[in-house]
C-alpha positions, 0 to 999 in steps of 0.5 A, a space after each residue: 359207281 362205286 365199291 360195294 362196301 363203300 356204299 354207307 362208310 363214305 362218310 368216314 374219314 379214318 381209313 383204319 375205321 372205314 377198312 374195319 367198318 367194310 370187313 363187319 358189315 360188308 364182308 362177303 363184298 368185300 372178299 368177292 370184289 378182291 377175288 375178283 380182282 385177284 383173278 384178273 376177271 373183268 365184268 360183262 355186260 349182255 345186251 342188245 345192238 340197240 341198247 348198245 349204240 345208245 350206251 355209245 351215242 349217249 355215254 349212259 347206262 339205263 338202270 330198269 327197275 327191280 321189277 322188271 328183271 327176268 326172274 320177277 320173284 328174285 326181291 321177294 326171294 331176298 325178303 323171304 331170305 332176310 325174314 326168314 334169318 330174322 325170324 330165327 329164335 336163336 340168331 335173329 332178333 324177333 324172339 330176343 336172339 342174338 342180333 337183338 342182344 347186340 343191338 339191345 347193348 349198342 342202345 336200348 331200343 335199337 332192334 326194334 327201330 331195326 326191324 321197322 326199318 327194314 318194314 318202312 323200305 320193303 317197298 323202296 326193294 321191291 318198287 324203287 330200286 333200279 340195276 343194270 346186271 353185269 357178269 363176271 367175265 374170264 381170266 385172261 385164258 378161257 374161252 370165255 374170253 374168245 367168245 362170251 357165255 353161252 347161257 348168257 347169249 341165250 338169256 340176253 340181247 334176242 336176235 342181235 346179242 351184243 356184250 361189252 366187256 367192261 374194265 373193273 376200276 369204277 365199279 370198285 372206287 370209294 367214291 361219292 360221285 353217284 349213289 349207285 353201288 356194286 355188289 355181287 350177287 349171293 346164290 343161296 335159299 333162305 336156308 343157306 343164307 342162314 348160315 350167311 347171317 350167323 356168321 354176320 351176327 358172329 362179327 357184329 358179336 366180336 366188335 361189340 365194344 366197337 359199335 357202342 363206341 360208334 353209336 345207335 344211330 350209326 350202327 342202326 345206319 350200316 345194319 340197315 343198309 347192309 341188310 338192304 342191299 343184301 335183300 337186292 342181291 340175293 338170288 336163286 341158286 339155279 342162276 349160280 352160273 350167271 355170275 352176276 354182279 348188279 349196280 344198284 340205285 335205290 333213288 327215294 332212299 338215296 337220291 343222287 342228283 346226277 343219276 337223271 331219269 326218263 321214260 322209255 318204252 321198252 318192249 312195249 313197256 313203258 317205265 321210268 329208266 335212271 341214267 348213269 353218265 360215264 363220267 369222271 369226277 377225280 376230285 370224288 374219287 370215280 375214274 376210268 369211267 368215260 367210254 375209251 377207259 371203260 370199255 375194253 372190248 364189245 363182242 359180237 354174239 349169235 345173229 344173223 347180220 353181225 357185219 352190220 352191227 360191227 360197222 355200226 358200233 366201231 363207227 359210233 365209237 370212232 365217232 366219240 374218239 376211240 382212236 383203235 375203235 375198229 379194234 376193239 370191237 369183233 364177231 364171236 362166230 358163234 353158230 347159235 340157231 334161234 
């Protein structure tokens, strides 16, 4: 895991650069993952009983792919989002817009290598990407706290809804342990999202001299992938409410040689399902991210048999040397009939 706007500035070492580089590519992550902090607000994760002891037993997330996420159009929702911002006459590139005059100025040719970029890995967006979904989850003073989301109870987790609440610092680490990436989902149609990407060729506009000092290959480099992963997370407005963020894994385009993956059955389905080890390696910069400095909290949702499964993950968590792990784990009491 790592911050959102890390995701393709890791390789920069000048932190002036690199802060300037986040705030012209990736300036709505960047400014929602400090409000997020700002506020206090942690991530959680709603779940199965299941996939929460095999979170515990084997200290792992499972990443699915893209295409089987509840809402199946939300990639091509992203795609018609960016085409249709492209296809602008005025800010895109397609017709010789804005964005085409930008990229013309960094290096003759650069738009067109942009656009059949974006062509080449459609299909690594809509086949080859892997998510877990997290939510973002209270302050610290709403019911929320006490007792989850109820719309997400309902979405998630069928007749034995668990949700682990997860504390912030792995997701937002400059780190080069895994190339898997944070980002909050947008809630926008491809109109709405128009305005997004005027206002990110307005930035590109204003640093001009900036990206020609950088170079073609870099600058081709950050628009692509920020383009990429804001195709991955852009979302109908309906969900606004679900206050989703998603750790994103695109594997053929970043490959990642700790992000191992398996074949799993899941609900009939067999699929291929990448790993994420919580594990911390210091020396790259990933911490807080073993199960006893992760998990805050796992509440228990609506079920009939909650007693059961507060046994059963206190005493998996016990098990891994959570010392307080009877603690940390409770019963929302909430009286949802299925």
């Amino acid at each position: 895991m790592s911050s959102p706007e890390a995701r393709v500035t890791l390789s920069v070492t000048n932190d002036d650069e690199q802060d300037r580089i986040e705030q012209i590519f990736f300036h709505h992550a960047r400014s929602r993952s400090a409000d997020l902090r700002a506020r206090g607000a942690r991530f959680a994760h709603y779940t199965s009983a299941y996939a929460a002891l095999q979170i515990i037993e084997k200290e792992e997330v499972w990443m699915r792919n893209a295409v089987v996420m509840n809402d199946f159009s939300e990639i091509q929702h992203g795609q018609d989002c960016v085409n249709h911002a492209l296809q602008d006459p005025v800010i895109g590139g397609v017709a010789g817009g804005r964005l085409h005059t930008i990229l013309e100025d960094v290096k003759a040719g650069l738009s067109a290598t942009l656009l059949e970029d974006l062509m080449n890995i459609a299909v690594h967006q809509t086949i080859g990407s892997y998510l877990v979904s997290i939510s973002e989850h209270g302050n610290g003073s709403t019911e929320e706290d006490q007792y989850g989301r109820l719309s997400m109870w309902r979405a998630y987790g069928g007749n034995t809804n668990v949700a682990f609440v997860f504390r912030t610092t792995p997701f937002f680490a400059r780190s080069t342990a895994y190339t898997a990436f944070t980002s909050p989902v947008h809630y926008c149609c491809p109109t709405s999202f128009k305005g997004e990407f005027e206002s990110f060729v307005s930035r590109l506009e204003r640093e001009r001299a900036f990206l020609c000092s950088l170079g073609g290959e870099e600058v081709r480099m950050y628009v692509t992938n920020a383009l990429h992963f804001a195709i991955l997370s852009l979302k109908h407005p309906g969900f606004r409410e679900e206050r989703e963020w998603r750790v994103i894994h695109s594997p053929s385009l970043m490959p990642s040689p700790r992000i191992r993956y398996d074949i799993e059955t899941i609900n009939g389905v067999p699929q291929r399902v990448y790993k994420l080890p919580l594990m911390n390696f210091p020396e790259e910069g990933l911490i807080g991210a073993t199960l006893p400095e992760l998990i805050e909290e796992i509440i228990i949702g609506p079920t009939a048999t909650p007693w059961p499964i507060y046994e059963a993950l206190a005493s998996k968590l016990e098990a891994k040397g959570m010392q307080d792990a009877w603690r940390r784990v409770r019963i929302s009491n909430i009286p949802l009939r299925r």
